[in-house]
N, C-alpha and C positions, 0 to 999 in steps of 0.2 A: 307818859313821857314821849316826847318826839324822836320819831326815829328819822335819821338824816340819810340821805340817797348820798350813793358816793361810786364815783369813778376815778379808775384808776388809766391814766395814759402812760404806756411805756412797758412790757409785758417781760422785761427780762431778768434777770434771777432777783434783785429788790421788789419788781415789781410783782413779780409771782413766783420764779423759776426756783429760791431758795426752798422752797419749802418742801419741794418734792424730796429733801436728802432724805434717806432714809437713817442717818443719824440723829436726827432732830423730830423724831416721830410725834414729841407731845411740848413743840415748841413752835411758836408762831414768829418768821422771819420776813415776811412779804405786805407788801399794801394790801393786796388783794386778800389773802389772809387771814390781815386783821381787821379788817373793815367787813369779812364774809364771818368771820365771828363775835364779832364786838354785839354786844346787846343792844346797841344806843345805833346802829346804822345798817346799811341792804346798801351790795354792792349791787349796781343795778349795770354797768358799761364797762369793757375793756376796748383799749385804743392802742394799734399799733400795726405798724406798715408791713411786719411780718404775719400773711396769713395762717402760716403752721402754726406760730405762736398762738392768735387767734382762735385757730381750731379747738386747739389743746388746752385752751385754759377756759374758754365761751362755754365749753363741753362741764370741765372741770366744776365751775361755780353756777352755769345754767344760767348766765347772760348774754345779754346782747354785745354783738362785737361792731368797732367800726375800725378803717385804713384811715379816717380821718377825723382830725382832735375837734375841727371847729365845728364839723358835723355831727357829733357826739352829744359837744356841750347845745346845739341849738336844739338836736329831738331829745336828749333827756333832763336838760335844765338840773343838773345835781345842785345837792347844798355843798359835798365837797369833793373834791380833786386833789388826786395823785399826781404830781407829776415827777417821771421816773424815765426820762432820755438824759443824752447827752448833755450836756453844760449849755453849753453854743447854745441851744433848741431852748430853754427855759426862759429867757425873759419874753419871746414872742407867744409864749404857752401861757405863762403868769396874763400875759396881759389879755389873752382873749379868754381865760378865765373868766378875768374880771370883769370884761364886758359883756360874758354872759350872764352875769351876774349870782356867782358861785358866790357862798358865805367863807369858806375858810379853801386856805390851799396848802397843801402838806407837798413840800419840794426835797427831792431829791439833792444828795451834795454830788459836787460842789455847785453850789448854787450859781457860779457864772464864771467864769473866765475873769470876767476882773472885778474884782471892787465895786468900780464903777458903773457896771453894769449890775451886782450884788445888790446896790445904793435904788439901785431904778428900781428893781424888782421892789424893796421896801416899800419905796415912795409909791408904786402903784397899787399894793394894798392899804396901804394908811390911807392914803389920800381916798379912797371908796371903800372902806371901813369893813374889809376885808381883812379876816385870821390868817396870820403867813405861818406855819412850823417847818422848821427846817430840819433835815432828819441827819442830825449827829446823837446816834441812839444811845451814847453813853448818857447824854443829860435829860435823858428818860428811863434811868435805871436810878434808881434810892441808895444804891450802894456808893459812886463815885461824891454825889452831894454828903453822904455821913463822913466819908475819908477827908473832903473838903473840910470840915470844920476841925479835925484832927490835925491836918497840916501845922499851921501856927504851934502847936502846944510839940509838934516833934523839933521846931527850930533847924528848919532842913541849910545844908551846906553843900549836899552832894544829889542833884537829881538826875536822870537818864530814862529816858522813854526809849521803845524800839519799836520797829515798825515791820513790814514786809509789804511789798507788791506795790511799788510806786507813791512818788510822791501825791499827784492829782488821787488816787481810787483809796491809798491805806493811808500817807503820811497823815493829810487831812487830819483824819480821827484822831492820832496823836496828839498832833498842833491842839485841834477844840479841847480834847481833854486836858491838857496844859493848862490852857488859857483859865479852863473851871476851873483847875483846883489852885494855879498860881493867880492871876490876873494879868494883865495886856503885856504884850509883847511890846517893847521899845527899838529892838534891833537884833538882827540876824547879821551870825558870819557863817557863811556857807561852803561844802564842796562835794561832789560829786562822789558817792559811794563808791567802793571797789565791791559790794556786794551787787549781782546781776540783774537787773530790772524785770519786771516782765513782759513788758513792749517797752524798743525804745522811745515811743512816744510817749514815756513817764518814769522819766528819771527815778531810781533813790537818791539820795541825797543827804548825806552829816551835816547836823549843823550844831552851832552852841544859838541859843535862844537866850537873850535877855530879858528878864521884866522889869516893868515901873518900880516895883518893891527892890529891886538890886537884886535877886537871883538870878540864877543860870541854868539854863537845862541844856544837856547834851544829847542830842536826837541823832540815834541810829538807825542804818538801813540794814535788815539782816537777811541771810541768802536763804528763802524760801526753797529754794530746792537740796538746804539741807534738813533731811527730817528731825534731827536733834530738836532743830528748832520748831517745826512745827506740830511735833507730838509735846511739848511740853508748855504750852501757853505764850510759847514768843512770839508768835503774832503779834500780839501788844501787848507790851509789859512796860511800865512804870515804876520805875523803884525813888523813895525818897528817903535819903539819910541824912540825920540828923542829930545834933548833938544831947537830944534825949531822946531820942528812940529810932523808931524806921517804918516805912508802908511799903508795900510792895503789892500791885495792881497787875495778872495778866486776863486775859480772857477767862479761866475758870476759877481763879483765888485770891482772895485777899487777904494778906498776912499782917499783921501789927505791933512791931514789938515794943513796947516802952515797959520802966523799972523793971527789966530781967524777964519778964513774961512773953512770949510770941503767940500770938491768936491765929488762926486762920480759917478762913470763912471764904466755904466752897460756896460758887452762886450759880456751876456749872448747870444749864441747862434748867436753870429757876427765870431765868429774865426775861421777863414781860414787856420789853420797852417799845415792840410794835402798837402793841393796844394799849401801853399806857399812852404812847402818842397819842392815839384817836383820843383818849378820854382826855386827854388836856384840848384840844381842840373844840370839844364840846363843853368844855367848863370856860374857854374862853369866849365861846359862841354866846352862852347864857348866864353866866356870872364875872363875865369880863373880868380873867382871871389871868394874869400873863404866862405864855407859856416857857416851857424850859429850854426851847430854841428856837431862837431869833434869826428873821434877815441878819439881824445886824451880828450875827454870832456867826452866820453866813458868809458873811461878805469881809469880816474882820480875818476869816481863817484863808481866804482866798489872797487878800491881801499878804497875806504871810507868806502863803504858799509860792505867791510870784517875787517875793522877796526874794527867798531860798535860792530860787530858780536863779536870779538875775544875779545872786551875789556868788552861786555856783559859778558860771558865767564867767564874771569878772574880777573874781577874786578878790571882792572887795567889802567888807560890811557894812550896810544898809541900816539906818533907820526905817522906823515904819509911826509915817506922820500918822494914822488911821486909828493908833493905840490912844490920841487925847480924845 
């Protein structure tokens, strides 16, 4: 079987820095990573403007390092790329990807600043027949897709997702997980958290969410620097009730109660969904298999996201044309 060359541009905790926690000893959290253990690919490049980082990770997995992406892609010609900067930085990265003529491109969220820049990025791997994945790594975990099909049979009336650490780096995750288990957002009424941000360059932010189907979800921002919340899975938590039972989604359990019985299922420190990424990339590379995140699951969540923003803003609630 072929093994695919892959580089990763962008060197910081997604890109490689998560993994050194020493809580996650036998859990894979970074491109580099998964791509330096995946059986089906060889990191072969790390890219990034910071030399230390460089040092340290060049050292780390025994590659070649560059300060520069377009110089990377021309001496090492990979079949696929990381990319793991800034927002801003991504669609000028996608595209010289593509015209080095990389096979797949595995992008960092949030995919772009708007939409419409989300929309280009798409268009420029379709259009040269180039694998886009976009890494909202809950829709590369098996757990969220099985609660998906449960939904419908709980008949939900009351949902509420919660978040921490800004709208743009944590809400994101939220929103995409919504979207899986609910379907498209029609309109947001939005307002500004009293819970603390962690730069104010990314707001939290409450909002109620509408979808096409007539539900609502009510999105919370919750105060990270209380640790109640962070030692017990509120990071992100999902709860859906329903007039025959209930789910309840955070980082380490899944709970399930329907006719009088409550299940729950630890997945704490089981989730595969770095390498399950790469392997959906490679099943889309050679059996043109669609994978579990799209541009367009990209650029739908960004949409949202600038929704939120603007109806925070103006106190006004927003449709979002981008859901038909």
């Amino acid at each position: 079987m072929k093994t695919y060359n892959a580089m990763v541009i962008g060197c910081g905790r997604i890109g490689c820095g998560f993994d050194d926690d020493p809580n996650r000893p036998h859990q894979v959290m970074t491109h580099a990573g998964a791509y330096a253990s995946h059986a089906r690919t060889k990191l072969v490049a790390l890219v990034d403007v910071d030399k230390t980082k460089l040092d340290t990770y060049g050292k780390k997995y025994g590659v070649k390092t560059y300060t520069d992406a377009r110089e990377a892609l021309a001496a090492e010609k990979p079949d696929i790329v990381s990319i793991c900067t800034l927002m801003d930085s991504h669609l000028a990265l996608v595209k010289a990807a593509v015209a080095a003529g990389v096979k797949a491109i595995w992008c960092e969220k949030p995919l772009a600043p708007t939409a419409a820049e989300g929309r280009e990025i798409e268009r420029a791997c379709k259009e040269n027949n180039v694998v886009l994945v976009h890494n909202f790594i809950k829709r590369f975990d098996p757990v969220p897709h099985k609660v998906k099909e449960l939904v419908p049979g709980i008949k939900p009336v009351s949902i509420t997702s919660t978040y921490t650490g800004g709208m743009w780096n944590n809400g994101i995750h939220a929103i995409d997980l919504l979207r899986l288990l609910l379907g498209e957002i029609t309109s947001v009424t939005a307002k500004t958290s009293a819970s603390p941000p962690r730069t104010p360059a990314d707001p939290n932010i409450d909002a109620t969410l509408t979808f096409a189907s007539g539900l609502q979800a009510e999105l919370l921002a919750l105060d990270e620097t209380n640790e109640a919340v962070t030692t017990k899975g509120g990071l992100f938590k999902t709860t859906i009730e329903g007039t025959n039972g209930s789910i309840a989604l955070d980082h380490w359990n899944i709970s399930i109660t329907q006719g009088g019985k409550t299940t729950v299922l630890s997945v704490r420190g089981t989730q595969d969904y770095m390498r399950n990424a790469v392997t959906s990339m490679i099943a889309a590379l050679e059996q043109n298999t669609p994978v579990p995140c799209t541009a367009q699951d990209g650029w739908k969540a960004v949409a949202a996201v600038n929704a939120l923003l603007e109806s925070a803003k103006t106190n006004k609630s927003l449709s979002l044309p981008e859901a038909s």
